[in-house]
C-alpha positions as CSV (number, residue, x, y, z in Angstrom):
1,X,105.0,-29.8,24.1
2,X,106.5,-26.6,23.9
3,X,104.9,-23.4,25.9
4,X,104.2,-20.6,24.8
5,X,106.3,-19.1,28.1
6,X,109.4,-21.3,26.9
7,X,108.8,-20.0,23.2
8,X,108.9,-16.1,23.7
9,X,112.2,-17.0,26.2
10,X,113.4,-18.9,22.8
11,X,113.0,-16.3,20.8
12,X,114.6,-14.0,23.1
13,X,117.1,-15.9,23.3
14,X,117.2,-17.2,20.1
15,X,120.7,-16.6,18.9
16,X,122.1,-17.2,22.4
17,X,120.7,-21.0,22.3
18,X,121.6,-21.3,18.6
19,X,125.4,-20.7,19.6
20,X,125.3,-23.4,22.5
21,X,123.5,-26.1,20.6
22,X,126.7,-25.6,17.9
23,X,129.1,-24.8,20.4
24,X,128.1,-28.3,21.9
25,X,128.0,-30.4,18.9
26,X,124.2,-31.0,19.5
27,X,124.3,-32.3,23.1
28,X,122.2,-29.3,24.2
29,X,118.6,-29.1,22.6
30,X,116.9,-25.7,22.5
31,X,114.9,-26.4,25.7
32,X,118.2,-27.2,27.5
33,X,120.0,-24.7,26.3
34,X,116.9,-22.1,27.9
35,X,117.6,-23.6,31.1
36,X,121.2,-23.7,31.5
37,X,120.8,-19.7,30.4
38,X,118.1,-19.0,32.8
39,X,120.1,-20.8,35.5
40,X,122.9,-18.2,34.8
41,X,120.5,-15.8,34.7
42,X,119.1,-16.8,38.2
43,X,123.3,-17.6,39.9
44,X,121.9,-21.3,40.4
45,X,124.0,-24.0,39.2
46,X,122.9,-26.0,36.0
47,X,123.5,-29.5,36.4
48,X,123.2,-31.2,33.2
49,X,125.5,-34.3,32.5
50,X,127.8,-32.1,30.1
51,X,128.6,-30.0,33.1
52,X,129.1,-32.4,36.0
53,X,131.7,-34.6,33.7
54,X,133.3,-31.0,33.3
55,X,133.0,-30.3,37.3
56,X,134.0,-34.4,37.8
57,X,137.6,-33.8,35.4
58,X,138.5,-30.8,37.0
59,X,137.8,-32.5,40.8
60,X,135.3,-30.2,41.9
61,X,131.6,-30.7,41.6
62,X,130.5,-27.5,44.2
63,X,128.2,-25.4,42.9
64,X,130.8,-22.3,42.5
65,X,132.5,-24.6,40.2
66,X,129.0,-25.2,37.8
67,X,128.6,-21.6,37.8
68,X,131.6,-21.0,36.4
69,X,131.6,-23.8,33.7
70,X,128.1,-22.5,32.7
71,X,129.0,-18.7,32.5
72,X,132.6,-20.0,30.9
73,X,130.6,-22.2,28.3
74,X,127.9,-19.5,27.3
75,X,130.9,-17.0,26.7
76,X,132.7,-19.3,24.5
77,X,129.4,-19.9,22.4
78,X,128.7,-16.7,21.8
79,X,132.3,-16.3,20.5
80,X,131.9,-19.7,18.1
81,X,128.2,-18.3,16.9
82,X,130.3,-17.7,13.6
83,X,130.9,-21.3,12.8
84,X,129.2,-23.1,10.2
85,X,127.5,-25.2,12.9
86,X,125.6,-22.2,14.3
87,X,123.0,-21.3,10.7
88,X,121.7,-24.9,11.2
89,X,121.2,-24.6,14.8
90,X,119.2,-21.5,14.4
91,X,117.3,-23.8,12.1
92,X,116.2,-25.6,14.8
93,X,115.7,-23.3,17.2
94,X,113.2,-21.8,14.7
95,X,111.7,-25.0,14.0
96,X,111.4,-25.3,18.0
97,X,109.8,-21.5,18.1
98,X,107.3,-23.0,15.4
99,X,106.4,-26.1,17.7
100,X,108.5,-28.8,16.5
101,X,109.6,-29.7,19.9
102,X,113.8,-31.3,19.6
103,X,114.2,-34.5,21.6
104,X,117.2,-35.8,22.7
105,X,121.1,-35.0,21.9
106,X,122.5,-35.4,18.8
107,X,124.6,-38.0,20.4
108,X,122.2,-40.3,21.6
């Protein structure tokens, strides 16, 4: 169930998402994508698997280290927004916006 709270943030941040959910070849779903932004937002570390394994390859796993692999990742999918990838991931963050909840990553 998506709330209505989580759908104004997604439409706020409806292009921002779109470009991380492309940028990360689906593992991030709209929902998740809200989060790591608003842990950015908030300076609090976001620690969702795609992150630590980042943290984990690079030896550190402090929480410096995730807030810099969070910031570094949203800047990169802003810049990648332009890929073909990122029209069908606004799709579903619109379809998300409507109340078609995504589960899962693309991966899974």
């Amino acid at each position: 169930m998506i709330y209505n709270s989580d759908k104004k943030l997604l439409k706020q941040y409806r292009h921002v998402i779109a470009a991380l959910i492309a940028y990360s070849i689906g593992y991030f779903t709209p929902l998740a994508a809200l989060r790591a932004i608003q842990d950015f937002k908030n300076n609090q570390p976001n620690f969702c698997e795609w992150y630590l394994d980042i943290a984990w390859k690079r030896g550190t796993n402090t929480d410096d280290a995730l807030l810099d692999i969070n910031r570094n990742i949203i800047k990169a999918a802003i810049k990648y927004r332009h890929c073909a990838d990122f029209k069908f991931a606004l799709n579903i963050v619109d379809k998300n916006i409507a109340g078609y909840e995504s589960f899962g990553a693309s991966w899974f």
